[in-house]
SERO-4910 file (N, C-alpha, C, O; in steps of 0.05 Angstrom, whole numbers):
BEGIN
 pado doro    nc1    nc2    nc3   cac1   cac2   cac3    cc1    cc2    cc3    oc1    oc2    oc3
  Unk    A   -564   2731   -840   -539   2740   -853   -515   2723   -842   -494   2719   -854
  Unk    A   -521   2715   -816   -494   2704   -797   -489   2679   -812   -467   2670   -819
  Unk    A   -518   2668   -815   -517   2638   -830   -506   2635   -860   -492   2616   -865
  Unk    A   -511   2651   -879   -501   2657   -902   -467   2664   -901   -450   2651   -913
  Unk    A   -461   2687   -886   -432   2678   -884   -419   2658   -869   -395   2654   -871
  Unk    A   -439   2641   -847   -415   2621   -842   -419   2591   -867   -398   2579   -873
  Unk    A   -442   2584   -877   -444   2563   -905   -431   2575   -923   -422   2557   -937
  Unk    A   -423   2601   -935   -409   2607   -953   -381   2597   -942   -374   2576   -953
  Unk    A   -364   2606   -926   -341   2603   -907   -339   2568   -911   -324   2556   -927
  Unk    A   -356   2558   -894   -349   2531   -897   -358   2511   -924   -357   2487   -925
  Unk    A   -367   2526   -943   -363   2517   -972   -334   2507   -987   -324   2488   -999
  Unk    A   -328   2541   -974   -300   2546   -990   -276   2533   -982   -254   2531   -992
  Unk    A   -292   2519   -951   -262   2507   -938   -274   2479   -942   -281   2469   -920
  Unk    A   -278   2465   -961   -296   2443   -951   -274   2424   -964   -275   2402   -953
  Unk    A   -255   2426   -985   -233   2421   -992   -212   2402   -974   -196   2385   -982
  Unk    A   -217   2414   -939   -195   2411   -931   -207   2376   -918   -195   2360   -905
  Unk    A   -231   2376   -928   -244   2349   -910   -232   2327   -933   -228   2305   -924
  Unk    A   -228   2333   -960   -218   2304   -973   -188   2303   -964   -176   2284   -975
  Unk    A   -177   2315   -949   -143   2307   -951   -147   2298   -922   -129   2282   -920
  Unk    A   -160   2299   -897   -165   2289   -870   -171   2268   -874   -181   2260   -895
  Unk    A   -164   2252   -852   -172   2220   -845   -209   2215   -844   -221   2230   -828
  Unk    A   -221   2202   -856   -245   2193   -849   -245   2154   -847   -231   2135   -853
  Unk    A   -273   2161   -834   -276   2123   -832   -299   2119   -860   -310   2135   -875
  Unk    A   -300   2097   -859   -326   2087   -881   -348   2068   -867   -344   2047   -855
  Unk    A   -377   2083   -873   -392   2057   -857   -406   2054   -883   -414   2070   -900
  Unk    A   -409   2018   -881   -415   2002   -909   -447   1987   -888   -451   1971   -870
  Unk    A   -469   2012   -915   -496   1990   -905   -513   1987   -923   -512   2002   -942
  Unk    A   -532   1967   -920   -553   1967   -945   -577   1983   -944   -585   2000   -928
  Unk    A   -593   1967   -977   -610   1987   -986   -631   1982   -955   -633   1961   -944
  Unk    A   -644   2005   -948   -673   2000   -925   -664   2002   -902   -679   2004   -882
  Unk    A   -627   2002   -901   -628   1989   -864   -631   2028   -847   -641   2048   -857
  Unk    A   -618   2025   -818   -625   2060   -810   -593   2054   -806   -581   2033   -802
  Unk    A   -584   2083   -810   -549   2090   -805   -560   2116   -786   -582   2126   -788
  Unk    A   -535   2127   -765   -529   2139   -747   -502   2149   -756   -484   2133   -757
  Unk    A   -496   2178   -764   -475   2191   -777   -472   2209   -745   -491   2221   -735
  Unk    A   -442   2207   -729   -441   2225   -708   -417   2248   -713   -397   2246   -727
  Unk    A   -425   2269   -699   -406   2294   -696   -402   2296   -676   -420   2295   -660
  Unk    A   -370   2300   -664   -369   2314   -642   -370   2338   -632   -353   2348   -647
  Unk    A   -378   2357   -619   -390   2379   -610   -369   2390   -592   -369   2383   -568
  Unk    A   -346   2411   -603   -321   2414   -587   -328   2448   -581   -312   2465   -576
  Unk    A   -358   2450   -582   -364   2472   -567   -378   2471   -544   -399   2459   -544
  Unk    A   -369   2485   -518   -383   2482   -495   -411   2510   -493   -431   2513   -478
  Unk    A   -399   2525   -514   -431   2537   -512   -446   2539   -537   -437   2522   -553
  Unk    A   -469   2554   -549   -489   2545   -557   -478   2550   -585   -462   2569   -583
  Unk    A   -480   2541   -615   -459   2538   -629   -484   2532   -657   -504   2517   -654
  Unk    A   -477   2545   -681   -491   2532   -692   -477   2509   -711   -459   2517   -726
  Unk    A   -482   2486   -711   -476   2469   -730   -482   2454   -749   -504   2443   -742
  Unk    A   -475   2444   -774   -494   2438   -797   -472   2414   -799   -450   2409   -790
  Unk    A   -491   2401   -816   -485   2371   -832   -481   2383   -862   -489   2405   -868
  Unk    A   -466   2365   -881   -460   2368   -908   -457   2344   -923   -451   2323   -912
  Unk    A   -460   2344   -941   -457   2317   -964   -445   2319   -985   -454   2333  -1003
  Unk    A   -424   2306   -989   -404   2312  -1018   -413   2292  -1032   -411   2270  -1021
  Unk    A   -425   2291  -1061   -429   2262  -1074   -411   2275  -1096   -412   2299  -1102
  Unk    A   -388   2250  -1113   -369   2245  -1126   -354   2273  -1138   -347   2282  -1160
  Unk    A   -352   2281  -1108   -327   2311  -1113   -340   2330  -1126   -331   2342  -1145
  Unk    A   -370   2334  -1112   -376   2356  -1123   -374   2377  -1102   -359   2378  -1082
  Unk    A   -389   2391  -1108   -392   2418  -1085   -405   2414  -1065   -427   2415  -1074
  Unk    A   -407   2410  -1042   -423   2404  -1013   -450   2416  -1014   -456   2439  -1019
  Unk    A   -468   2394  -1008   -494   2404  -1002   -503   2408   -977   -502   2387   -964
  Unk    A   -514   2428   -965   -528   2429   -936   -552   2406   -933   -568   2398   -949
  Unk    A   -549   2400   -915   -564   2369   -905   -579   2386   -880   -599   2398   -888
  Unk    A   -573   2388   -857   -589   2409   -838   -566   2417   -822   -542   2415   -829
  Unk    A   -577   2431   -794   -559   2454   -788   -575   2457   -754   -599   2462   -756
  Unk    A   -568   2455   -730   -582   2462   -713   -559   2480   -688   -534   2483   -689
  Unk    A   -574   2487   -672   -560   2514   -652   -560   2500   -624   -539   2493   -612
  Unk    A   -587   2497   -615   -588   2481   -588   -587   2461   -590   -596   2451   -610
  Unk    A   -575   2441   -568   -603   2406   -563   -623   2414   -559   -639   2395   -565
  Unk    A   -638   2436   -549   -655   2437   -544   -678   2443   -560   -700   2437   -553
  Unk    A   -672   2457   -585   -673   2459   -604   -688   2445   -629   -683   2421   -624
  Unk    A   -704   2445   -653   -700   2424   -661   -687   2434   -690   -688   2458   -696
  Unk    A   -675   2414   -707   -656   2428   -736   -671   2429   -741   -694   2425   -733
  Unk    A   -653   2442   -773   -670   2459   -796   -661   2438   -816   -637   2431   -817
  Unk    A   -676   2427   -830   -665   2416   -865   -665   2434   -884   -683   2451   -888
  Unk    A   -644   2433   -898   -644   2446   -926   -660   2427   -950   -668   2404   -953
  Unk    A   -659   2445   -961   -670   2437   -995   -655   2407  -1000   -631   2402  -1001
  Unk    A   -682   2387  -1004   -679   2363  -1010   -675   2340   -992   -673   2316   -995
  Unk    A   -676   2361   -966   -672   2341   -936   -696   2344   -921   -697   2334   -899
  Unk    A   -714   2357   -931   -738   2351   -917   -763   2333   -917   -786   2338   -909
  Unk    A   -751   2307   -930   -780   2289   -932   -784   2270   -904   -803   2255   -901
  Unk    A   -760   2275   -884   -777   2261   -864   -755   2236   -855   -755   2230   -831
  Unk    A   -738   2223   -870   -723   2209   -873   -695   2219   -865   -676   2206   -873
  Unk    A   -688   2242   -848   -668   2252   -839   -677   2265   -819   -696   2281   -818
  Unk    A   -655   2255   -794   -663   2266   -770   -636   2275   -754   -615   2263   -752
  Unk    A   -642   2294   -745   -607   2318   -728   -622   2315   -707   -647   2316   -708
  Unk    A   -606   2310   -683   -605   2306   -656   -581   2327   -649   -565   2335   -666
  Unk    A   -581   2333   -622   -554   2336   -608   -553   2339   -578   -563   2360   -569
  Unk    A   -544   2324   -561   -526   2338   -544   -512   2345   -530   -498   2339   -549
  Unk    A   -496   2355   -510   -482   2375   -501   -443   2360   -520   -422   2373   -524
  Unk    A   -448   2330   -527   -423   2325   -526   -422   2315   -560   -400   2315   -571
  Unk    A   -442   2309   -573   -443   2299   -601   -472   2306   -614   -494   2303   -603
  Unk    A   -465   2317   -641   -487   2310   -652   -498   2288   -672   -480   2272   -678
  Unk    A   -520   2282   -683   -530   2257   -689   -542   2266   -716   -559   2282   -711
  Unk    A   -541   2263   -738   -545   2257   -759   -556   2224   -776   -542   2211   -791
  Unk    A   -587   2219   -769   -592   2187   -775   -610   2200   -793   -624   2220   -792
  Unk    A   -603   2171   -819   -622   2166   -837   -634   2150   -831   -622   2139   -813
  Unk    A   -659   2136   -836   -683   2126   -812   -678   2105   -844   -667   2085   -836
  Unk    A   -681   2104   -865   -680   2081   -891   -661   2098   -919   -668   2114   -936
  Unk    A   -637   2085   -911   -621   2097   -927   -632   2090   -963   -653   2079   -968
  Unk    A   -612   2098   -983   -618   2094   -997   -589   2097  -1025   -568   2109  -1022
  Unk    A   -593   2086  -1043   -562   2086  -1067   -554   2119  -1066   -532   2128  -1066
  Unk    A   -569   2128  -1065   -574   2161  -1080   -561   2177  -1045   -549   2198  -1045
  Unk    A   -567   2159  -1019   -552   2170  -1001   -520   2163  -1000   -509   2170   -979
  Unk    A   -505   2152  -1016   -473   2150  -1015   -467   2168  -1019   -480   2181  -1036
  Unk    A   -442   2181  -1007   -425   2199   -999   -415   2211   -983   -427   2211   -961
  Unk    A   -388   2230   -986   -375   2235   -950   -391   2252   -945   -399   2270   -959
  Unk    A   -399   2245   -912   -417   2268   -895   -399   2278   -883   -376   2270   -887
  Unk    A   -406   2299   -866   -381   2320   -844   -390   2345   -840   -396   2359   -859
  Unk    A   -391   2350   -818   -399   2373   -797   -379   2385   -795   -356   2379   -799
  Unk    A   -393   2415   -787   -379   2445   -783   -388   2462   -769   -412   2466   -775
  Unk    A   -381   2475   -752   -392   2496   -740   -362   2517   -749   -342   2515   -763
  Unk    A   -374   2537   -733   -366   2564   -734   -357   2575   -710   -373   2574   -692
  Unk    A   -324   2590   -704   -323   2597   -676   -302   2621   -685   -283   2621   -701
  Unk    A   -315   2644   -666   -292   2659   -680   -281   2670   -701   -258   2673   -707
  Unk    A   -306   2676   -715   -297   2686   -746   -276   2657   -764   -264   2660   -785
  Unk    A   -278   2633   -748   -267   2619   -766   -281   2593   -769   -296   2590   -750
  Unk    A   -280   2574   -787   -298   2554   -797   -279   2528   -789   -255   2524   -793
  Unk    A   -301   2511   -776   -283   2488   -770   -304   2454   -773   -324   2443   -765
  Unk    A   -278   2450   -790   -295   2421   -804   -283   2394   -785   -259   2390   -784
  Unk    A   -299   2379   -773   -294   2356   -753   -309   2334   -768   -326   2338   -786
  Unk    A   -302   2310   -758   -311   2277   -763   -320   2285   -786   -336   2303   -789
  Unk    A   -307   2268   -811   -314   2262   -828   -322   2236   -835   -304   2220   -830
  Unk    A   -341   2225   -843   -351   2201   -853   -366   2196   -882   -384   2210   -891
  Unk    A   -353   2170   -895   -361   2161   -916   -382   2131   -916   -379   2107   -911
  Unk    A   -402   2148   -923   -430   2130   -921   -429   2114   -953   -430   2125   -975
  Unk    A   -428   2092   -949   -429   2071   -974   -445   2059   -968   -446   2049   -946
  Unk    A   -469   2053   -990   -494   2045   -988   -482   2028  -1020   -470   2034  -1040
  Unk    A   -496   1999  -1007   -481   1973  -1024   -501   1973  -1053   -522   1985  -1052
  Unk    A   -496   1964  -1070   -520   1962  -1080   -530   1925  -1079   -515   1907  -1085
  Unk    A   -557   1920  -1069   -551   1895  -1077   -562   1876  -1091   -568   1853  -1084
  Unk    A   -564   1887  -1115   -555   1878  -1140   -528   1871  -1151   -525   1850  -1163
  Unk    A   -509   1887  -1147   -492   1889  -1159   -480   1867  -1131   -459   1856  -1135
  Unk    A   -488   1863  -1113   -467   1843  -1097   -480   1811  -1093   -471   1791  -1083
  Unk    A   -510   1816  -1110   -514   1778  -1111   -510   1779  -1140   -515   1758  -1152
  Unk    A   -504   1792  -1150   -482   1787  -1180   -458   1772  -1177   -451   1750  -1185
  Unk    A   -445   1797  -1160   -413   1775  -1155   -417   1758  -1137   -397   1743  -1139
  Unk    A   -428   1752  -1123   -433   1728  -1108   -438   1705  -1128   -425   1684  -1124
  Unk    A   -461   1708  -1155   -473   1690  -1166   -444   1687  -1184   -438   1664  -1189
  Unk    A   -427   1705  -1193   -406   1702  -1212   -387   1684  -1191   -378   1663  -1200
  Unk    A   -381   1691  -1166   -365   1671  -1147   -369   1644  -1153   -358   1625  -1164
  Unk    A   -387   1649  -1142   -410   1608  -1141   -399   1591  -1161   -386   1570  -1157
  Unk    A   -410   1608  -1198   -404   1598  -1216   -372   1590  -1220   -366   1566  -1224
  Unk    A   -351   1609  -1219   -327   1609  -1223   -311   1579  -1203   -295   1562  -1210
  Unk    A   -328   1584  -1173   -316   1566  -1153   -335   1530  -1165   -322   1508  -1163
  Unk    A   -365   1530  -1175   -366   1507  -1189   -348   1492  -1215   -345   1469  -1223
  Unk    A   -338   1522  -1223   -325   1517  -1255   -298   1502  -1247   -293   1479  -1252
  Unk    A   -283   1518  -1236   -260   1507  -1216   -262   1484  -1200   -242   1471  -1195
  Unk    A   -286   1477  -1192   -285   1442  -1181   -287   1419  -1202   -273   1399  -1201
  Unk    A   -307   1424  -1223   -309   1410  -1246   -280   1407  -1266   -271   1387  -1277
  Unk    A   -270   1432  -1265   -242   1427  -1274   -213   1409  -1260   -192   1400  -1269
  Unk    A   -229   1410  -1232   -203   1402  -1214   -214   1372  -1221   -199   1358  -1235
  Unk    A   -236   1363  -1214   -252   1333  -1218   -237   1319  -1246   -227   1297  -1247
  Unk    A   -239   1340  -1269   -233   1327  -1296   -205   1323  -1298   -195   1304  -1310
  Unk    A   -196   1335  -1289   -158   1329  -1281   -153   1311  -1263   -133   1300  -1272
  Unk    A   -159   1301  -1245   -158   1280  -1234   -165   1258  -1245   -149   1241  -1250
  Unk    A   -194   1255  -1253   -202   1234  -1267   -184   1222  -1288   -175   1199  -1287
  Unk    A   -180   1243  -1310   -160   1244  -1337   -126   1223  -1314   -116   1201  -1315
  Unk    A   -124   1244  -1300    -96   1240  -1291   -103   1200  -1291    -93   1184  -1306
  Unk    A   -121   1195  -1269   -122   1168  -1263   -134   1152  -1284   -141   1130  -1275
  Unk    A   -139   1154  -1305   -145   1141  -1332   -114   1138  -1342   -101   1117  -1342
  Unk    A   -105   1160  -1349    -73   1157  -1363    -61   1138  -1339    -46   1122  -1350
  Unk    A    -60   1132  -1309    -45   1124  -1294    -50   1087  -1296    -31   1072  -1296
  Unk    A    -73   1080  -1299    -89   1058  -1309    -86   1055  -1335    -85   1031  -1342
  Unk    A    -82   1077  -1357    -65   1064  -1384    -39   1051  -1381    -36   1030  -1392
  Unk    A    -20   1062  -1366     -9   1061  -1359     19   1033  -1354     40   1021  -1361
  Unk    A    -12   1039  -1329     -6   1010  -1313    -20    984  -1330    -16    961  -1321
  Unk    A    -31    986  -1348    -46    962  -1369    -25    956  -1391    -23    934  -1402
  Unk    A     -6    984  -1398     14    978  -1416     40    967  -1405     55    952  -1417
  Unk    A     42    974  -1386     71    963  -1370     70    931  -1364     89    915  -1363
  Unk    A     42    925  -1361     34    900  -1349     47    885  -1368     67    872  -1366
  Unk    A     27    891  -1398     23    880  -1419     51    876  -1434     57    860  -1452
  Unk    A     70    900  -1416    101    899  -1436    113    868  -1418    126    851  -1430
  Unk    A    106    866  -1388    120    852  -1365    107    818  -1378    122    799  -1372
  Unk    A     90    814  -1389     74    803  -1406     89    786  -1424     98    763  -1422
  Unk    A     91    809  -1445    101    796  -1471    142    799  -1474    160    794  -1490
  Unk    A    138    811  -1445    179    798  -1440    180    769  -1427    199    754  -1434
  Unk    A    162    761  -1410    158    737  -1398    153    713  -1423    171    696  -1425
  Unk    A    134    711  -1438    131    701  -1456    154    692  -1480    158    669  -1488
  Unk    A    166    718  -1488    186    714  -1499    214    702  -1490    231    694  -1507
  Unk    A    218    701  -1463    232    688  -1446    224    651  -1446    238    631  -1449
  Unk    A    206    655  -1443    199    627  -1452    198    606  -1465    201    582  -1459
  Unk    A    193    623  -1493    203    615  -1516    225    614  -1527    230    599  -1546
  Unk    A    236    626  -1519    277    627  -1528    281    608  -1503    305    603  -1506
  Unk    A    273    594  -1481    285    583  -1457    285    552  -1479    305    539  -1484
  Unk    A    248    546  -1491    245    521  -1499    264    511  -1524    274    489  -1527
  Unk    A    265    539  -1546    280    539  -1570    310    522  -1557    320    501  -1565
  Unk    A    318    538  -1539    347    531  -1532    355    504  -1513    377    496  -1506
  Unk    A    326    494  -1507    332    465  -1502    327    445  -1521    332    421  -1516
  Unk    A    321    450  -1538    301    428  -1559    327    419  -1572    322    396  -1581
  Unk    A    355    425  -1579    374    417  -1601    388    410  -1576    408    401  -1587
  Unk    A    393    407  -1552    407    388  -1533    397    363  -1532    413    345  -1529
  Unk    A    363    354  -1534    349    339  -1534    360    328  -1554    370    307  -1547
  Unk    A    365    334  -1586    368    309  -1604    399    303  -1598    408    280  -1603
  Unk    A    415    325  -1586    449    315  -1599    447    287  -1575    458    266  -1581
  Unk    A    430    287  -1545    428    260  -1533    420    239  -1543    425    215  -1538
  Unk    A    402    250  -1563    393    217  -1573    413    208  -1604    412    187  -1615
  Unk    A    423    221  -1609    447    214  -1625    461    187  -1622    461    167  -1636
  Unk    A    473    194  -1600    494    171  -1589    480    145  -1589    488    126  -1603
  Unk    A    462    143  -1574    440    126  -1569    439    113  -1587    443     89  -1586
  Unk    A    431    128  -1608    423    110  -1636    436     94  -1646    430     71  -1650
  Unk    A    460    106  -1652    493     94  -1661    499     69  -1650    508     50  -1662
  Unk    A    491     70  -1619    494     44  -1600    475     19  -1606    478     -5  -1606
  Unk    A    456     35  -1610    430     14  -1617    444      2  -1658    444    -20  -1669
  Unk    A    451     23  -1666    461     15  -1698    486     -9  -1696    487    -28  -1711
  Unk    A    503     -3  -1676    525    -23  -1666    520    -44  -1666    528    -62  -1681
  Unk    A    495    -43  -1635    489    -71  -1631    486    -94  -1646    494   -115  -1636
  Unk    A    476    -95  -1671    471   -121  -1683    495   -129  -1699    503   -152  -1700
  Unk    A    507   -107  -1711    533   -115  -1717    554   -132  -1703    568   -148  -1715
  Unk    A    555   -124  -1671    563   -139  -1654    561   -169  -1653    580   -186  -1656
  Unk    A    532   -173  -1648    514   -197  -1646    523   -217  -1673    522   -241  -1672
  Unk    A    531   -203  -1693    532   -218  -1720    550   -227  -1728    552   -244  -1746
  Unk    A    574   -211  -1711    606   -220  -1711    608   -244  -1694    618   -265  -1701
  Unk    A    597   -239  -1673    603   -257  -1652    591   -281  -1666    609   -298  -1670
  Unk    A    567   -289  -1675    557   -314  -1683    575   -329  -1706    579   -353  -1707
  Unk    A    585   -310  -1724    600   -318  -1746    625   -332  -1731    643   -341  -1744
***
């Protein structure tokens, strides 16, 4: 009867464990986890383990009185794979091969005094891993996709930089050229007005020669 009203009692208060501080221990599928309580009773005390999965109502997990003792499992905790230890200063709550179906906050309670008292709370996160060589494999891909893109931008960039530089050449090119040609255009009509005179002199000459003999 003592046990029925103190699991009813700490049902009803079990509320007060989502607004308290807890830690999170993050493990995978197969490995063993060690869930501890501290034991803030110096004499013989009964205390139970509980399991909240996604805000429901707390399930009894087991429950023991002495270290000396060995616990009790409730319904659904007895295949062997859960083991309660305790003593004089903590109790021990290990799953020997956790499992997906084991995630959720654990947390101990005993009873003192007609009143119910809930200590260490902990949130057991069991990874799945599947779902984490997924995002790993989505990483990989995203961080190859992102190098291939960074590669094609560079490349692109240094093609246009090499167009570029082939058009600027080609402009430095055909300004040189054209310089050239306007240099020769603009000597070629100095060339005849010199030989002008020349001619005239040479046209003189015999006239000269023909006067003089006469």
């Amino acid at each position: 009867m003592r046990n029925f009203i103190f699991t009813t009692v700490l049902l009803l208060s079990w509320i007060s464990v989502s607004v308290a501080e807890f830690h999170t221990v993050e493990v995978q599928p197969g490995q063993q986890v060690s869930l501890l309580c501290s034991n803030y009773s110096s004499s013989p005390t009964m205390i139970m383990w509980f399991r909240v999965i996604r805000r429901l109502k707390p399930h009894c997990v087991s429950s023991i009185f002495k270290p000396s003792e060995p616990a009790s499992f409730c319904d659904g905790f007895q295949n062997g794979n859960f083991e309660t230890t305790s003593n004089m200063s903590t109790v021990f709550l290990k799953i020997k091969r956790v499992d997906l179906s084991d995630s959720g906050l654990y947390f101990c309670g005993y009873y003192i005094i007609n009143s119910p008292v809930i200590v260490h709370a902990t949130y057991l996160d069991v990874q799945d891993m599947f779902d984490g060589g997924v995002k790993l494999l989505i990483v990989l891909v995203l961080t190859v996709f992102l190098v291939m893109v960074i590669i094609g931008l560079v490349v692109k960039i240094k093609r246009l930089q090499k167009a570029h530089n082939e058009e600027h050449n080609l402009q430095t090119q055909n300004l040189a050229t054209d310089d050239l040609n306007y240099a020769a255009l603009s000597f070629q009509p100095k060339a005849k007005l010199n030989r002008r005179p020349a001619e005239k002199q040479r046209e003189l000459q015999p006239n000269v020669v023909y006067a003089a003999t006469r």
